[in-house]
C-alpha positions in Angstrom: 95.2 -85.4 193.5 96.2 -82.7 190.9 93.2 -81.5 190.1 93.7 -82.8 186.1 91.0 -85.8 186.8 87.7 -85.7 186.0 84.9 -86.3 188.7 82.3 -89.8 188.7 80.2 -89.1 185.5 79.9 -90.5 181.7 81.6 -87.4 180.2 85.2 -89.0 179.6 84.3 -92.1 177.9 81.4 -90.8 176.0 83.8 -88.0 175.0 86.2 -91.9 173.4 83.3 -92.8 172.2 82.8 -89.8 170.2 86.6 -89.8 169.1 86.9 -93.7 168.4 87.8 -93.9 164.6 85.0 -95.8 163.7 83.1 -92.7 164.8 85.7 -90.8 163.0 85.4 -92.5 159.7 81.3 -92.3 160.1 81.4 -88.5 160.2 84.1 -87.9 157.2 82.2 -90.5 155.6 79.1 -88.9 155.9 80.1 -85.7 155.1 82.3 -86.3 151.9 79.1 -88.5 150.6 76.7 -85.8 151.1 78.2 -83.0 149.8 80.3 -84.4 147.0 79.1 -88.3 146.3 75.4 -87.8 146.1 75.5 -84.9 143.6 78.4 -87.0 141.7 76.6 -90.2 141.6 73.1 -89.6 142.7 71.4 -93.3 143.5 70.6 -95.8 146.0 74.6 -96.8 147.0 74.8 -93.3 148.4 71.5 -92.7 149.8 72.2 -95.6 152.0 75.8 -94.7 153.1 74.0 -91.4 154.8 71.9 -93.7 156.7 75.0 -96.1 157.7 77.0 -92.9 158.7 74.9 -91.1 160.4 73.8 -94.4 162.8 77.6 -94.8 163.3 77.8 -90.9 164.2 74.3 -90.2 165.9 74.5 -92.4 169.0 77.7 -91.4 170.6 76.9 -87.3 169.3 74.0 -88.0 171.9 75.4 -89.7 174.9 78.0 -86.4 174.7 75.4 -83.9 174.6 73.3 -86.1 177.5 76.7 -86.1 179.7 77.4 -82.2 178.8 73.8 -81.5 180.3 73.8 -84.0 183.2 77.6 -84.3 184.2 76.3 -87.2 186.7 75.1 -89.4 184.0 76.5 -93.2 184.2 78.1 -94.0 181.0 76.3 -96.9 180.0 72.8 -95.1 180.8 74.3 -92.0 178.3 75.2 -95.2 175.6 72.0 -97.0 176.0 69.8 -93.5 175.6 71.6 -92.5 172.7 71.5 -95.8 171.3 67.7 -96.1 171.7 66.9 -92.7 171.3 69.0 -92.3 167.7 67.2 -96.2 166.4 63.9 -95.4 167.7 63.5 -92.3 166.1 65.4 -93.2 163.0 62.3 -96.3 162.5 59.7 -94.1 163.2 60.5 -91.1 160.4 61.3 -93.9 157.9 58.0 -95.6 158.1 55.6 -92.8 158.8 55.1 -90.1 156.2 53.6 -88.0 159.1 56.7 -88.1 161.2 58.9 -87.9 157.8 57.0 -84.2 157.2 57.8 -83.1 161.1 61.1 -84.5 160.9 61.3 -82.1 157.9 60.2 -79.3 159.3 62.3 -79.3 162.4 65.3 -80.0 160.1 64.5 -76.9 158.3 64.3 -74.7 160.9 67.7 -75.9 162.7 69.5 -76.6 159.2 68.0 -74.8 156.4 66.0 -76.1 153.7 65.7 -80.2 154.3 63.9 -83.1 153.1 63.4 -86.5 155.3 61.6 -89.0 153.5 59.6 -91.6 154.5 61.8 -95.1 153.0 60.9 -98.4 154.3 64.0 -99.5 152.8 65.9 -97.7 154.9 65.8 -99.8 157.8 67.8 -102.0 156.6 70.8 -100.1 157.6 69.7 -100.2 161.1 72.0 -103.1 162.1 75.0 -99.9 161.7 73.7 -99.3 165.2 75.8 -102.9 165.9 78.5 -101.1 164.6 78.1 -98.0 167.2 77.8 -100.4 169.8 81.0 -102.2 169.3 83.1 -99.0 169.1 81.6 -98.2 172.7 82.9 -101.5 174.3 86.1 -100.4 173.1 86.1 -96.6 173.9 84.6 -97.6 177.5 88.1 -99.2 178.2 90.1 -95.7 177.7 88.0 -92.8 179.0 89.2 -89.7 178.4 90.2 -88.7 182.0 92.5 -85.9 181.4 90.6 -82.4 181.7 92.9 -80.9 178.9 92.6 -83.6 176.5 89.0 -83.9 177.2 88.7 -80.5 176.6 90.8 -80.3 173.3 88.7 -83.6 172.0 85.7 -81.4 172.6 86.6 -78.6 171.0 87.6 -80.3 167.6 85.3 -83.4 167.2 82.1 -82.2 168.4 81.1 -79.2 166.2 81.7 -80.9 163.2 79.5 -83.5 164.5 76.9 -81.6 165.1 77.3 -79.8 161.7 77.2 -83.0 159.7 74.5 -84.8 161.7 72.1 -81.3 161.5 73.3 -80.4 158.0 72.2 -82.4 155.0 72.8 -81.7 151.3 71.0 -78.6 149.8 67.3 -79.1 148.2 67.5 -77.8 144.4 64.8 -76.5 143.5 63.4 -76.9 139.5 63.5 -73.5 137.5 62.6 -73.6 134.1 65.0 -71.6 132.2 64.0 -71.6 128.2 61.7 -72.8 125.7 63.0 -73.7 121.9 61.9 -75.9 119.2 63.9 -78.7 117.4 63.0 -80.0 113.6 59.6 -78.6 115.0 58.9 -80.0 118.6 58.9 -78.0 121.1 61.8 -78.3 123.8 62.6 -76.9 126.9 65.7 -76.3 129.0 65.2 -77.1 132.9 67.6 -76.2 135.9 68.2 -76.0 139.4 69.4 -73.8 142.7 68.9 -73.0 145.9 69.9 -69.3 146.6 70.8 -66.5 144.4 74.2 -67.7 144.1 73.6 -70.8 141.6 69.7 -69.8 140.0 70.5 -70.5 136.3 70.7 -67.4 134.2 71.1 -68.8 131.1 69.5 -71.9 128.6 73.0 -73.8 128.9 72.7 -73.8 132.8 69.5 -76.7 132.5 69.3 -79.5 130.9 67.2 -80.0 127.5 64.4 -82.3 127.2 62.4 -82.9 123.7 58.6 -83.7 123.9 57.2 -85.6 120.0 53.8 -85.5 121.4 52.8 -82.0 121.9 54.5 -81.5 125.1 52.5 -84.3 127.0 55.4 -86.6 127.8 59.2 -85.3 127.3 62.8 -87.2 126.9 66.1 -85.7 128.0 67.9 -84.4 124.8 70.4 -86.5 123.2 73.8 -85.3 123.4 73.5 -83.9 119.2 70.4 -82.8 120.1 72.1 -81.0 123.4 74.2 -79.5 120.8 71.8 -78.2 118.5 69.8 -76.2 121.0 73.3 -74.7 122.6 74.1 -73.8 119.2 70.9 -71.5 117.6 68.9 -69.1 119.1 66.7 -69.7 121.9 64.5 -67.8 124.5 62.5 -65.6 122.1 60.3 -62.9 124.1 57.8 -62.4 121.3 56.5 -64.8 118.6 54.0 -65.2 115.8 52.1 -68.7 115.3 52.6 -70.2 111.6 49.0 -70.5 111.1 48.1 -67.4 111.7 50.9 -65.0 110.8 49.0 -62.2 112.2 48.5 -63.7 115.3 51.9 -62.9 118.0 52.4 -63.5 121.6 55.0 -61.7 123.9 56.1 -62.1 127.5 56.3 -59.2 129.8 59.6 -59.0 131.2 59.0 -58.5 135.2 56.1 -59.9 135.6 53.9 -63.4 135.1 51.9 -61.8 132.0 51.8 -62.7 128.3 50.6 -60.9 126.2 48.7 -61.5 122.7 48.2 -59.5 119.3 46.2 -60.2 116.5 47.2 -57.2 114.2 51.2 -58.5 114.0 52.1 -56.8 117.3 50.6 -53.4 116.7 48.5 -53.3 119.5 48.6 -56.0 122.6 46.1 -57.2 125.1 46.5 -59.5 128.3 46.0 -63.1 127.2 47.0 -64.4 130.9 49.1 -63.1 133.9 49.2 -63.7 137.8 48.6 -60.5 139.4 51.7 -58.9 140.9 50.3 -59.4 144.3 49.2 -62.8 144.1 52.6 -63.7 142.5 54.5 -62.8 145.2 52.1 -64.1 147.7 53.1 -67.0 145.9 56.4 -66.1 145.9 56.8 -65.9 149.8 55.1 -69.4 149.8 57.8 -71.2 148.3 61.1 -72.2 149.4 64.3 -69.6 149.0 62.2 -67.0 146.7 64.9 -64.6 146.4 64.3 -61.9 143.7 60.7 -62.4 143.0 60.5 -59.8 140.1 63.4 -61.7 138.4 62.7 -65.3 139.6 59.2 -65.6 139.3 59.0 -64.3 136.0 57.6 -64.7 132.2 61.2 -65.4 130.5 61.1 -66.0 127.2 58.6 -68.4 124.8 58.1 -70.7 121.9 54.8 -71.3 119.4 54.6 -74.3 117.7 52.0 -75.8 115.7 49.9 -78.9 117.0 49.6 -82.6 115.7 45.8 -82.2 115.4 46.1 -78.3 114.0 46.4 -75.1 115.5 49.2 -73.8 117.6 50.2 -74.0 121.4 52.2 -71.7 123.5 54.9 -72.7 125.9 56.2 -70.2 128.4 59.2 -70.4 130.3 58.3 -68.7 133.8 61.8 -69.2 136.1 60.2 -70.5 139.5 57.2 -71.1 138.8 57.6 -73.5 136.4 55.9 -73.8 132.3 53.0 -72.2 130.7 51.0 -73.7 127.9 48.7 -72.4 125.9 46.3 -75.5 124.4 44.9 -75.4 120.8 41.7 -74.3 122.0 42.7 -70.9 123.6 43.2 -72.0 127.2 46.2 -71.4 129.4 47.1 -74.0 131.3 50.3 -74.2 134.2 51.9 -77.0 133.7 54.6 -77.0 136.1 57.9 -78.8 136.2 59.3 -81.5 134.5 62.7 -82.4 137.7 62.8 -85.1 139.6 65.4 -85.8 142.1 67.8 -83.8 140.2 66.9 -85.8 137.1 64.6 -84.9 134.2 61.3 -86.9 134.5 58.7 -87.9 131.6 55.8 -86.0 132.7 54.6 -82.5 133.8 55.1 -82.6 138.1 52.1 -80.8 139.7 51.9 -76.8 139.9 52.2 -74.9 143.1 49.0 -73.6 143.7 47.9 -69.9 143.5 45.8 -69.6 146.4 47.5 -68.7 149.7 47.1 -70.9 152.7 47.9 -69.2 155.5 50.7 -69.1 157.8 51.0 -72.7 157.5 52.7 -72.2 154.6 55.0 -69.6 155.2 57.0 -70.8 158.0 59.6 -68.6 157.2 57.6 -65.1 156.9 55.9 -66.2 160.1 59.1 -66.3 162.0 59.7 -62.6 159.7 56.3 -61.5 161.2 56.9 -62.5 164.9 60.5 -60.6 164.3 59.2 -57.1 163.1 56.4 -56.5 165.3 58.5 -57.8 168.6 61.4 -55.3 166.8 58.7 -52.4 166.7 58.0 -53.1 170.2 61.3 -52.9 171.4 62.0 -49.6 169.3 59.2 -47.9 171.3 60.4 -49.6 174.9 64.1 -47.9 173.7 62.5 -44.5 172.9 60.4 -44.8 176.5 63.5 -45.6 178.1 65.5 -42.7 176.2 63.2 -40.1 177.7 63.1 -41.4 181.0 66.7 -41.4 181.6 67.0 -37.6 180.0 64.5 -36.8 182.1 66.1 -38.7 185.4 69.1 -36.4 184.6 71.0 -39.2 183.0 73.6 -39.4 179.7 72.4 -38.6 176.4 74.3 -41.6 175.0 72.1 -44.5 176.6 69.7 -43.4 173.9 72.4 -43.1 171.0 73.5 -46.8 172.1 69.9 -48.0 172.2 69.0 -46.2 169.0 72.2 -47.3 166.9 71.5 -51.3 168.2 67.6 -51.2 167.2 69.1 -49.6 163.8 71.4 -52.6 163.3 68.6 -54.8 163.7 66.5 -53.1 161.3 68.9 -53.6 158.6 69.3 -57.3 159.2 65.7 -57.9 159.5 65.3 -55.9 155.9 68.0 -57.2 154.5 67.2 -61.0 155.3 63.7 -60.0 154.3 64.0 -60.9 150.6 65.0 -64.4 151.8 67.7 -65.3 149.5 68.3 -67.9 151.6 65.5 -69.3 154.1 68.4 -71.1 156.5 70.3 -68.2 157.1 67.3 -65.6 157.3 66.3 -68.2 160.4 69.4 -67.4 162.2 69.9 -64.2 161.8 66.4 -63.6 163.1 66.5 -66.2 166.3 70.1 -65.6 166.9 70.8 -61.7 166.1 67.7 -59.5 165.6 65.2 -61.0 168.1 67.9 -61.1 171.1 69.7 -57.7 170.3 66.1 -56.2 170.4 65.0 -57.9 173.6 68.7 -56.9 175.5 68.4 -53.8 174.5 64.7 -52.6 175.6 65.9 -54.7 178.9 68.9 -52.5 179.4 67.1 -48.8 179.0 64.6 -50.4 181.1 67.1 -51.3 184.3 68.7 -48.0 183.2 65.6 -45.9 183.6 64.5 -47.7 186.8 67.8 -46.1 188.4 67.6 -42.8 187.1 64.4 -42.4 188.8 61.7 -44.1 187.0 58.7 -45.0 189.2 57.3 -48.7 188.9 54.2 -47.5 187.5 56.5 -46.6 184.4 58.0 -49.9 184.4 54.4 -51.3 184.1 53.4 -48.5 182.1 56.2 -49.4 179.6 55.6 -53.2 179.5 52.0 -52.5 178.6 53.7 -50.6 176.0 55.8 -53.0 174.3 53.2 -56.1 174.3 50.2 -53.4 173.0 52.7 -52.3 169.8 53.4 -56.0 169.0 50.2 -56.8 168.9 48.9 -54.2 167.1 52.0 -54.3 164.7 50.6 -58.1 163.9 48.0 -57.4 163.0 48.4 -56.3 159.8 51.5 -59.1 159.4 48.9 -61.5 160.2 46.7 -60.6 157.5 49.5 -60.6 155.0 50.0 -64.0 156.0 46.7 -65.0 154.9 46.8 -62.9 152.1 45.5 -59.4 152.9 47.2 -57.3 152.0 48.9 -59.8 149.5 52.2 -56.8 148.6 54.7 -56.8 151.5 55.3 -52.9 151.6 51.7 -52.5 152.5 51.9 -54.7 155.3 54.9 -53.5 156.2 54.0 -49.4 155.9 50.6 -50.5 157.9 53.0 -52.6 160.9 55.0 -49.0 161.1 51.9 -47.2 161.3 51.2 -48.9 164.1 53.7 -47.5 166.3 52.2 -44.2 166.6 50.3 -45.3 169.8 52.9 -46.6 171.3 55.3 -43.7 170.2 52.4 -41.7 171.7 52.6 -43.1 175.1 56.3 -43.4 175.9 56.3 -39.6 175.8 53.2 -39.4 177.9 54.6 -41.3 180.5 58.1 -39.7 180.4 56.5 -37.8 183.7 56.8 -41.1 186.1 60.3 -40.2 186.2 61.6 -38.2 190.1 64.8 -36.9 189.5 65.2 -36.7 193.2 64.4 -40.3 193.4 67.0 -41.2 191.2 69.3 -38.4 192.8 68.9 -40.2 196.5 69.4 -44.0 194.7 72.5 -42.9 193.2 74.0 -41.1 196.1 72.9 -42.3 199.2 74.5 -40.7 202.3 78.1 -42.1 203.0 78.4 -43.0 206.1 74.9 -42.5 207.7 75.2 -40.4 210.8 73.4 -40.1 213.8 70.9 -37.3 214.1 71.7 -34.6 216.7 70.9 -34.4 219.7 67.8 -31.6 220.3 68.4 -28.2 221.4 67.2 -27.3 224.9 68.6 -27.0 228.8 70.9 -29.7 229.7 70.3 -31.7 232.5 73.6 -31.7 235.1 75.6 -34.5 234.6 75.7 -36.5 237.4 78.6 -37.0 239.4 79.9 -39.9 241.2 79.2 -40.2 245.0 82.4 -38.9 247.4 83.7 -41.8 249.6 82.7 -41.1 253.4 85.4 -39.4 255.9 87.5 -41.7 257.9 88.6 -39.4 260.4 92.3 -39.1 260.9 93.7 -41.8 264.4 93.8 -39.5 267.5 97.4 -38.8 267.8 99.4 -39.5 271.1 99.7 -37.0 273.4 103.4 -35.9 274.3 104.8 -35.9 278.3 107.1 -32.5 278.0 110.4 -33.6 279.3 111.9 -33.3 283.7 
């Protein structure tokens, strides 16, 4: 035995399984078609080879994971779970909506932004599982039995794996970019993106679409017309109606306001706006809302006159989506005109202005959870700090702790403006929350050797959990919309501290010095007391043999 085989379990030919080209091809496949060939050639050939891939891939991903978490596991039992677990689940998000949305949301939280629809005709590409199957009769004939090659396999086969089974191709989200009019129809230039990398920033980064009906129904722009609209000037911010020369309308840039004049734009009055706290509690409810005061925005504007007389407004507003204003003075949201990446006819639905709680703000709930547990944490570190000064301990236990809870600050504000929801998720779950938590843990232990009683461990718990909570509670009325601005929650959530801040100092005094002295230098080797002071008794001696006398000697006859 040389120590390179591998004991009784389903690892090494789950492990072939995993690396059998079939499985290979699956996972290039799958991620070269959902990353390059569905934004190439969007449509129903490459929404399907996803689904063929990924049952290719899924299956064997799972018996290697089941194996990694119960070494013990029989192959076939690891082959037959993944099988059933990967098909089961697969028919039950593609013909329930409900299970579609939670296979969503799950998604989103391990992979970023993500969309699982519910597809009937999806299912069809459930005999790939056939396929998956096949290439584990083979692989089950050369398990992977050497512990460096097993190893290596691992290594380079699984994490892609996992990246292109978790990661699907990024949600675009519509933005509408510009307002123009062509031989005097209204048209409008529509985009996409996802983070602040790729939001458009100019007319030519959407597409056009023309509306000849008073922009009820719309058609994409004709590749003259395309050329037309690239060529003259668009994306006016302030513009007078034909009718009524006097009569002018302006956006304001910054904010979801237009503004009206009826003296030719010498004096301006609000004709409709979202209030800056409302907007960007409807900001924080949408996916990715990055810059809010440049995103959701009033950009620019058109007015044209109507069929039936009179003039309408449209308003181009980034994020949230198109403004008009009807021939009868009303404003109306229209919303987006983007479909599947595509242009559609008619106007999609507005998101809606009123808040609906935490339920929808997953992503500022995780942000709420992460700042008051952060607060909590800063005040354990600060309890701890005093404790060990006071125990007689270093000074730089509280620069260490004080320097990790600043890092952590700076990530969570900095992933605050949520640029991109994905990565503000990990960096929460994966760096602020656990460098908070370690770090209150350690000045804890720390303290608790310098002296600390274990009333002040209790004391300091107490502590912790009492300035989350009260921390939350302000974060949890932001959630639900009060207070709707962010930097009053936040300023409130600080305030909240004080308490907290309050009683680490208080309790600073459960601290004996001596305590800590005697723990950290116990007596080395412990000796015996001496003996007490007093009269000795005599030592006793041992008892003397008894006398043999000596043998009479023989008398002596003198000599005749």
């Amino acid at each position: 035995m040389t120590g390179s085989e591998t004991p009784q379990g389903g690892a090494p030919t789950a492990l072939s399984w995993l690396c059998h080209p079939a499985t290979v091809f699956a996972l290039v496949l799958l991620l070269v078609n959902d990353h390059v060939l569905k934004a190439a050639f969007p449509g129903l050939v490459t929404g399907k080879l996803s689904d063929v891939a990924g049952l290719v891939l899924a299956p064997p991903l799972v018996a290697v994971l089941l194996t990694l978490l119960v070494p013990r596991l029989p192959s076939r039992a690891a082959a037959v779970a993944g099988l059933v677990a990967v098909g089961v689940g697969f028919a039950v998000v593609k013909s329930s909506g409900y299970a579609a949305e939670l296979a969503s949301s799950a998604w989103t939280v391990l992979a970023g932004p993500s969309l699982v629809r519910a597809d009937w005709t999806d299912l069809l590409t459930l005999p790939a599982l056939g396929l998956a199957w096949w290439s584990w009769t083979r692989s089950r004939r050369r398990p992977v039995r050497q512990r460096t090659a097993r190893l290596v396999r691992l290594l380079v086969v699984l994490p892609p794996a996992v990246l292109a089974v978790a990661a699907t191709s990024a949600i675009h989200y519509p933005y509408a970019v510009s307002t123009a009019t062509l031989d005097g129809h209204p048209a409008i230039s529509v985009g996409s993106g996802y983070s602040s990398s790729d939001w458009p920033a100019s007319p030519t980064d959407g597409q056009w679409a023309v509306s000849e009906d008073g922009a009820t129904t719309w058609r994409p722009a004709t590749e003259e017309e395309q050329r037309r609209l690239s060529g003259q000037e668009v994306g006016q911010q302030q513009a007078c109606a034909a009718d009524e020369p006097r009569r002018c309308y302006r956006v304001v840039t910054g904010h979801l306001r237009v503004e009206e004049s009826d003296d030719a734009g010498a004096t301006w009055r609000v004709a409709w706006e979202v209030p800056d706290g409302q907007r960007e509690e409807l900001a924080r409810r949408s996916p990715n809302p990055g810059d809010i005061h440049r995103h959701f925005a009033s950009r620019d504007l058109v007015v044209y006159p109507h069929t039936n007389g009179g003039h309408e407004v449209l308003v181009a507003n980034g994020r949230d989506g198109f403004l008009r204003r009807l021939p009868d003075g009303g404003w109306q949201r229209d919303g987006f005109l983007f479909e599947e990446g595509q242009i559609a006819t008619s106007w999609d639905e507005p998101r809606r202005l009123e808040g609906g709680g935490p339920g929808d703000r997953e992503t500022d709930l995780l942000l709420a959870v992460a700042l008051a547990l952060t607060l909590g944490c800063a005040v354990t570190v600060l309890a701890g700090h005093l404790a060990i000064r006071r125990g007689g301990g270093p000074r730089w236990w509280g620069i260490a702790g004080s320097a990790s809870m600043l890092v952590a600050g700076i990530v969570l504000a900095a992933v605050w403006e949520r640029d991109d929801d994905s990565g503000t998720s990990l960096a929460l779950l994966f760096l602020v929350l656990p460098l908070g938590v370690l770090t209150a843990a350690a000045l804890i232990v720390r303290a608790s050797y310098q002296g600390a009683l274990p009333r002040w461990v209790r004391w300091v718990l107490l502590g912790l959990l009492f300035t989350a909570l009260l921390a939350g509670l302000p974060l949890v009325g932001w959630l639900y919309g009060t207070p709707s601005r962010t930097r009053f929650a936040v300023a409130l959530a600080l305030l909240a501290t004080v308490p907290g801040v309050l009683l680490a100092t208080r309790i600073a005094r459960l601290v004996d010095p001596a305590r800590g002295f005697e723990r950290r230098y116990p007596p080395r080797p412990p000796y015996a007391p001496y003996p007490p002071h007093g009269p000795y008794p005599p030592a006793p001696y041992p008892a003397r043999p008894p006398t043999v006398p000596d043998p009479p000697y023989p008398s002596q006859t003198p000599p005749q």
